[in-house]
VOPAGU-2260 file (C-alpha; in pm, 1 decimal, decimal comma):
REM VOPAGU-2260
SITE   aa  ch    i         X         Y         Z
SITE  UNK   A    0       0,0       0,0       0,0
SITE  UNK   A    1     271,2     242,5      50,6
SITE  UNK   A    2     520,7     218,6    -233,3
SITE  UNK   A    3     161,3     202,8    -465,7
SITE  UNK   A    4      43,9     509,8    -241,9
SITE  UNK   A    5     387,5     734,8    -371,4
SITE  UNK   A    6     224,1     740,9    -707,5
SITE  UNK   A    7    -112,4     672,0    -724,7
SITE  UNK   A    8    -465,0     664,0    -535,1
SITE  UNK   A    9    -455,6     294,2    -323,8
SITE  UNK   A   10    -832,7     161,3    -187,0
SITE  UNK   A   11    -819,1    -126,7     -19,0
SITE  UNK   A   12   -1154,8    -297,0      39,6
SITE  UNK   A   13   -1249,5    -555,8     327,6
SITE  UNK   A   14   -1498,2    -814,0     174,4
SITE  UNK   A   15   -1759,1    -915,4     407,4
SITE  UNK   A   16   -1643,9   -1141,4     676,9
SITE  UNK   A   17   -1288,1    -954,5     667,3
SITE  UNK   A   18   -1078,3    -705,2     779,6
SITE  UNK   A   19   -1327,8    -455,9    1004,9
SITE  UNK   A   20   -1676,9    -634,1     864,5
SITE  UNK   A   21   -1908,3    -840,5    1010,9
SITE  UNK   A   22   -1817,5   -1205,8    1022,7
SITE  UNK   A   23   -2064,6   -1339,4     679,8
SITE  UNK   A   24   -2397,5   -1492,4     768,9
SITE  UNK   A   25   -2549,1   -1803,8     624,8
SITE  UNK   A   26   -2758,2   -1614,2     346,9
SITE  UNK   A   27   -2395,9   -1506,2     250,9
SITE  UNK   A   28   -2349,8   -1546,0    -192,8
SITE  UNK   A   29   -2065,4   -1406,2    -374,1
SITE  UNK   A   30   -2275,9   -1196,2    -535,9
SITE  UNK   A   31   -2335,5    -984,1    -243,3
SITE  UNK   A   32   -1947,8    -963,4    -260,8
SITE  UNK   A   33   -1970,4    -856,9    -607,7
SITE  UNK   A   34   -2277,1    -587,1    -537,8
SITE  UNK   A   35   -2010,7    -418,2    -289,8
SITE  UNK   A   36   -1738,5    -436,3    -486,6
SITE  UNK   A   37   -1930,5    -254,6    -883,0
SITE  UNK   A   38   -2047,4     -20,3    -638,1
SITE  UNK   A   39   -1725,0      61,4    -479,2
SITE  UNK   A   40   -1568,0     106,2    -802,1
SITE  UNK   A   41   -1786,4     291,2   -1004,0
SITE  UNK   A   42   -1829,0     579,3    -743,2
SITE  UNK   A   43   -1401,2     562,8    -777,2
SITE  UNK   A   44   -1427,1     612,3   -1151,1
SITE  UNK   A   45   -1617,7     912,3   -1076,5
SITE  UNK   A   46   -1428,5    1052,3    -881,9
SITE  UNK   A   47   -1074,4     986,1   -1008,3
SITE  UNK   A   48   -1172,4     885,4   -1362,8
SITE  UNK   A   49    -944,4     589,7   -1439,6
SITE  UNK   A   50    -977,5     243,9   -1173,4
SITE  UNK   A   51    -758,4     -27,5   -1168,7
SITE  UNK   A   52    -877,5    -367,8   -1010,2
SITE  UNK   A   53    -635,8    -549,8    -824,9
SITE  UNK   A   54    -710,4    -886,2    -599,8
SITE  UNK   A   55    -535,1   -1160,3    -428,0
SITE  UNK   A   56    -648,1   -1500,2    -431,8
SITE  UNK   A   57   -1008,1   -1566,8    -305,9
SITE  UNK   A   58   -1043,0   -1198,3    -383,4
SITE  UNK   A   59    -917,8   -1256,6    -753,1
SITE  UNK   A   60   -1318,6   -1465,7    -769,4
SITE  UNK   A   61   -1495,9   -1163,4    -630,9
SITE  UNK   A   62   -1231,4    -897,3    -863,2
SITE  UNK   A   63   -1317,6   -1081,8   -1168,6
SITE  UNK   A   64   -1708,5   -1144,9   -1088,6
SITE  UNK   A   65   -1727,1    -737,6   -1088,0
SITE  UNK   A   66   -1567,7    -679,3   -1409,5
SITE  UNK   A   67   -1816,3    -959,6   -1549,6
SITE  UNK   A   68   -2085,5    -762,3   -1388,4
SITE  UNK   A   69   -2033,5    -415,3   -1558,2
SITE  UNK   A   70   -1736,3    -260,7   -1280,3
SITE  UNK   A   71   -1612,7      18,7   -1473,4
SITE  UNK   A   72   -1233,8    -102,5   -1487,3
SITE  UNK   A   73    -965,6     -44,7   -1697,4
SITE  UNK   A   74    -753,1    -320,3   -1591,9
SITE  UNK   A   75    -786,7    -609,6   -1398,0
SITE  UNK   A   76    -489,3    -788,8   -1198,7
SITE  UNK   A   77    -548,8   -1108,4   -1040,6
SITE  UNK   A   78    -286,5   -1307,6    -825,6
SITE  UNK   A   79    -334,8   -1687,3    -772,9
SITE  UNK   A   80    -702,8   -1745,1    -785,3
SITE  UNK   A   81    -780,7   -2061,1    -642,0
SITE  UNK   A   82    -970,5   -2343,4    -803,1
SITE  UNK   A   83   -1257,9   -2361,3    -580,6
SITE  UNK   A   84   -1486,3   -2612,5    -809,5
SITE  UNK   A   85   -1150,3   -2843,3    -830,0
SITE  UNK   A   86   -1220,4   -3085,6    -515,1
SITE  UNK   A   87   -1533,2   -2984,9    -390,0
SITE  UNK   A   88   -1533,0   -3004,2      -2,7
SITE  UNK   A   89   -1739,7   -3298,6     160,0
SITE  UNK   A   90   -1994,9   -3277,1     402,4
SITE  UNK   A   91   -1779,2   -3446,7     651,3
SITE  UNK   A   92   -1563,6   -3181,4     663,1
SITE  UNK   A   93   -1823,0   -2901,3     608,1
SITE  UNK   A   94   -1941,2   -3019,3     935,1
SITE  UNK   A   95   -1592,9   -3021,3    1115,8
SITE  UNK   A   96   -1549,2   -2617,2     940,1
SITE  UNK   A   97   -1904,7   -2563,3    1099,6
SITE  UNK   A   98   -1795,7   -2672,9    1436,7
SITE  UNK   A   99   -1511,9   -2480,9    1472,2
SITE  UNK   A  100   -1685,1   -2170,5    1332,9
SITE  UNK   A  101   -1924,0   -2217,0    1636,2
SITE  UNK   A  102   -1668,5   -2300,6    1886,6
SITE  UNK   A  103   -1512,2   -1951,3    1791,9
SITE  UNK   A  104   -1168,7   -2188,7    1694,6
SITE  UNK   A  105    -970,8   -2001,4    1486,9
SITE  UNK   A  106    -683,7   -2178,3    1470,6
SITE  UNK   A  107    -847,4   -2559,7    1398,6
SITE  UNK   A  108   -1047,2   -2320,6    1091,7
SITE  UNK   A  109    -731,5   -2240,7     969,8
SITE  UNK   A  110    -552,5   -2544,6     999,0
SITE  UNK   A  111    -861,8   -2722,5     825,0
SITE  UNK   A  112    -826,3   -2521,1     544,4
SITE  UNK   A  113    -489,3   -2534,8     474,1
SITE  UNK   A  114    -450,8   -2891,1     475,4
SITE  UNK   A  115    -790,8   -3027,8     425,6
SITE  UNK   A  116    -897,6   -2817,7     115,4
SITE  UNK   A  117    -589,5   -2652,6       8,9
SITE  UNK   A  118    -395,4   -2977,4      52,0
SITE  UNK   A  119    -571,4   -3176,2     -61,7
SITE  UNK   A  120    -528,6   -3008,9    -442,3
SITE  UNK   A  121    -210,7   -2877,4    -392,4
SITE  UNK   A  122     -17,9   -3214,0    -242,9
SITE  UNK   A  123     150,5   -3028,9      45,6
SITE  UNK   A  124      29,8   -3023,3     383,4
SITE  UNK   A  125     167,2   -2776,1     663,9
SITE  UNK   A  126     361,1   -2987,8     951,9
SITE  UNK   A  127     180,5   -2963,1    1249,2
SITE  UNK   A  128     477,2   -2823,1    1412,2
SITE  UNK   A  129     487,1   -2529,5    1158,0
SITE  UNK   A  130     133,5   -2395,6    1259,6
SITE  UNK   A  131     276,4   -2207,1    1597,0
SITE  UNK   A  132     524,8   -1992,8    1355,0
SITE  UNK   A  133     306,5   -1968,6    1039,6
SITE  UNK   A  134      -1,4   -1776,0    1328,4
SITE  UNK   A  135     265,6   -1546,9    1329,3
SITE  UNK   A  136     336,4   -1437,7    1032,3
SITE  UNK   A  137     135,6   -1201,1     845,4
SITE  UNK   A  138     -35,2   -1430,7     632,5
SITE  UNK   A  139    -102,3   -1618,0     935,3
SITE  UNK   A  140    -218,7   -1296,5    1166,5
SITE  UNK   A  141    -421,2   -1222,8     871,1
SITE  UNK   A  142    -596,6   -1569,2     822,4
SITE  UNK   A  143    -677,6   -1597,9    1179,8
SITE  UNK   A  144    -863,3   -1264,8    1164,1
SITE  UNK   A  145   -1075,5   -1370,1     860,4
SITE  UNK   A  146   -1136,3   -1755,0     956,8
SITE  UNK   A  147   -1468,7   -1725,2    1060,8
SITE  UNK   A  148   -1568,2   -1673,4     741,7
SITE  UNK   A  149   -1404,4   -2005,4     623,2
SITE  UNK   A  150   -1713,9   -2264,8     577,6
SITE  UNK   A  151   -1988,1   -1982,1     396,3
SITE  UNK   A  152   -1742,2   -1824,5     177,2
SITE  UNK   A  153   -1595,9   -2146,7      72,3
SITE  UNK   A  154   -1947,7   -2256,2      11,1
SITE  UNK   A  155   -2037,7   -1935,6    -171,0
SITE  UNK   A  156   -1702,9   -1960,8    -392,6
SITE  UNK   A  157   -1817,8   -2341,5    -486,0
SITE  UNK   A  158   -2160,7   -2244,2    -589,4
SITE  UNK   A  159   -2052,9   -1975,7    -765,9
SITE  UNK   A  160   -2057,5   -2051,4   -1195,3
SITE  UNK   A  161   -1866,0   -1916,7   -1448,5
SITE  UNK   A  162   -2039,1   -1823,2   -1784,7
SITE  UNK   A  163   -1811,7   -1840,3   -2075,2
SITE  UNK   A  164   -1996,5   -1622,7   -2247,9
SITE  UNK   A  165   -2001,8   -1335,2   -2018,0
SITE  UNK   A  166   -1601,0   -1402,4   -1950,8
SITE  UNK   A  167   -1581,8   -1393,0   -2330,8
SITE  UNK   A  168   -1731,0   -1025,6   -2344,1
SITE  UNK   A  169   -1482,0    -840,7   -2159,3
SITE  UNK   A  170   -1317,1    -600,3   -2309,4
SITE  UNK   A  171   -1048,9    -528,6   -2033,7
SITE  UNK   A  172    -712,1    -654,9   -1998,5
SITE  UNK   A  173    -717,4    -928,7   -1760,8
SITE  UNK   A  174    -370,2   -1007,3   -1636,3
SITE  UNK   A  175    -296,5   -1315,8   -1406,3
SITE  UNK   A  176      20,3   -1362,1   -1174,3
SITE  UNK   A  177     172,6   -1699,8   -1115,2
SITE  UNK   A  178     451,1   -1727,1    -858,5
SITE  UNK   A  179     714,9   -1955,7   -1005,9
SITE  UNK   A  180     740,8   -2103,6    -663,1
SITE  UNK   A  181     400,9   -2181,3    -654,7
SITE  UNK   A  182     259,3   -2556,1    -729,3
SITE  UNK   A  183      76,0   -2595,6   -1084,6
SITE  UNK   A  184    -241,0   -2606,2    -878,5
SITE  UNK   A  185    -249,3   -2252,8    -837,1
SITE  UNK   A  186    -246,0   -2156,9   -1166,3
SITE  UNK   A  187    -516,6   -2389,4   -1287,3
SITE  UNK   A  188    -776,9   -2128,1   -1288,8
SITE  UNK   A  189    -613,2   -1930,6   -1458,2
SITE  UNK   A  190    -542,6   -2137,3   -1728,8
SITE  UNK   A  191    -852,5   -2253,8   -1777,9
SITE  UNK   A  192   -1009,2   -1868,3   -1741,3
SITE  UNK   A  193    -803,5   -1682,3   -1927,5
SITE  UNK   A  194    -819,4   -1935,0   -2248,5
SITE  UNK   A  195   -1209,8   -1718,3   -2232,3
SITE  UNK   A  196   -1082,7   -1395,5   -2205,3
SITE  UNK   A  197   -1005,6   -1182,9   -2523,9
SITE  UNK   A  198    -743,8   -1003,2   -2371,4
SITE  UNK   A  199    -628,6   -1216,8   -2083,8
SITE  UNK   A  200    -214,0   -1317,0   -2006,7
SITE  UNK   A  201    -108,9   -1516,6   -1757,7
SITE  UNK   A  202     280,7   -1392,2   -1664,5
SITE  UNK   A  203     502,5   -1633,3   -1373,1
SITE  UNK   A  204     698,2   -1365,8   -1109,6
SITE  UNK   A  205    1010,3   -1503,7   -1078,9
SITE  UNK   A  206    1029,5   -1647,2    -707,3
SITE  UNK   A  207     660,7   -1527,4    -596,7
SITE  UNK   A  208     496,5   -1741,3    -415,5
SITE  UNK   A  209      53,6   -1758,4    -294,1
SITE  UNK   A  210     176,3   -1563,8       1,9
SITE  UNK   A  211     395,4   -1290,7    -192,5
SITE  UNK   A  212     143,7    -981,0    -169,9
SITE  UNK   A  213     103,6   -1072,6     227,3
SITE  UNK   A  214     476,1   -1135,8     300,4
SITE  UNK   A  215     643,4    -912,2      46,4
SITE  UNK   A  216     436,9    -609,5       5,7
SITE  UNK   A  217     689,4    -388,9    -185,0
SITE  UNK   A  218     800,1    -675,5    -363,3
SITE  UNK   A  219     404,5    -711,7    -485,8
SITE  UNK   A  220     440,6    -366,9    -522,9
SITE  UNK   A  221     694,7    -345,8    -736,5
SITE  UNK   A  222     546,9    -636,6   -1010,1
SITE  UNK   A  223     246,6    -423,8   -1018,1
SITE  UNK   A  224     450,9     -75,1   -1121,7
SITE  UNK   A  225     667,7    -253,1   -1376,9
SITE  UNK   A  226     342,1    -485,3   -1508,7
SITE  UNK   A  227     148,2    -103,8   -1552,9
SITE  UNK   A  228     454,1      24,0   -1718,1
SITE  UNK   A  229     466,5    -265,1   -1934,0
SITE  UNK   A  230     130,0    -129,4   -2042,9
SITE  UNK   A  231     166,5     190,5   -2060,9
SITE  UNK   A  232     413,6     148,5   -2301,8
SITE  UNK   A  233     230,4    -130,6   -2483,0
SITE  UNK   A  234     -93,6     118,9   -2520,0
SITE  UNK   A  235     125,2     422,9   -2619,9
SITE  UNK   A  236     263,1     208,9   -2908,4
SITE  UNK   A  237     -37,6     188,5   -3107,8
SITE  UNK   A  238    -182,4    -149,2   -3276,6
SITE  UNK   A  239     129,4    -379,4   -3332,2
């Protein structure tokens, strides 16, 4: 937020269930997500005129579902979306999420999630031993703020379909980041997305990781300035 903030207007919004918002109820679609987020962005276009849409991972769903819906961006950079649909989550487990969501256990949410959905696709696991340090790192601080929200926004990101057609009518660039370091799991959205997307490009950071934009902020930084110089540049050179 603060190298971006040197040169531009930054807006960072909390989705429902994060940050400062109330935890999400059980009515809770991503489409309420999406409501928020069109609205957010076209009172920023007019305002400041030009809006860029940037999201993280989960976020990347709700980013993406707004442009789809008519969000008034010019650009749209996604890193990592996850593929929710890949290995849908049982009801076993839904009712071990639910459990810990009542019992107010943060940690067991997180820990659940990590290694019984995320794991489960990606083929790594997080040592038990590893939890203690990874609650206190800043993806971890962050993920134990949010993980009430775990079971309904997972269910709201599984229920949620993709229409080729509407991905098909954007007129946007749509640029996805891969971390090199990352497993091929995480970019299998992408790939399958952006093959739907006129002007969609998938580009691989050298050395990113998922966790990049929440444990190297200036480094995150930094790929988005040189990817909007890119362009810049690109846009000022006319048709190739």
């Amino acid at each position: 937020m603060e190298v971006l903030g040197r040169t531009r207007t930054v807006v960072a919004a909390d989705r429902r269930g994060h940050g400062d918002s109330d935890p999400y109820t059980s009515s809770y679609r991503l489409s309420d997500d999406v409501d928020d987020l069109v609205a957010i962005v076209t009172d920023l276009a007019a305002e400041v005129g030009e809006v860029e849409l940037v999201a993280v991972s989960a976020g990347c769903h709700v980013a993406l579902a707004a442009a789809v819906a008519g969000a008034s961006a010019a650009r749209v950079v996604l890193w990592e979306p996850p593929d929710f649909q890949a290995t849908p989550v049982s009801a076993e487990l839904y009712d071990r999420l639910d459990r810990a969501a009542a019992n107010g256990d943060r940690k067991l949410l997180v820990r659940l999630l990590l290694n019984e959905v995320v794991g489960v696709n990606t083929g790594s696991r997080v040592p038990r031993l590893v939890f203690p340090l990874l609650f206190r790192s800043s993806f971890g601080r962050m993920a134990l703020a949010n993980a009430l929200a775990i079971p309904a926004g997972l269910r709201a990101f599984e229920a949620y379909v993709w229409n080729a057609q509407d991905l098909s009518a954007l007129d946007m660039p749509v640029t996805f980041l891969i971390g090199s370091h990352s497993p091929p799991f995480n970019r299998r959205f992408a790939d399958t997305v952006a093959s739907r997307i006129p002007h969609a490009t998938i580009e691989v950071i050298d050395g990113g990781s998922h966790g990049t934009p929440m444990e190297q902020p200036d480094r995150f930084a930094q790929v988005l300035v040189q990817l909007r110089t890119r362009q810049s540049q690109a846009d000022g050179a006319g048709p190739a």
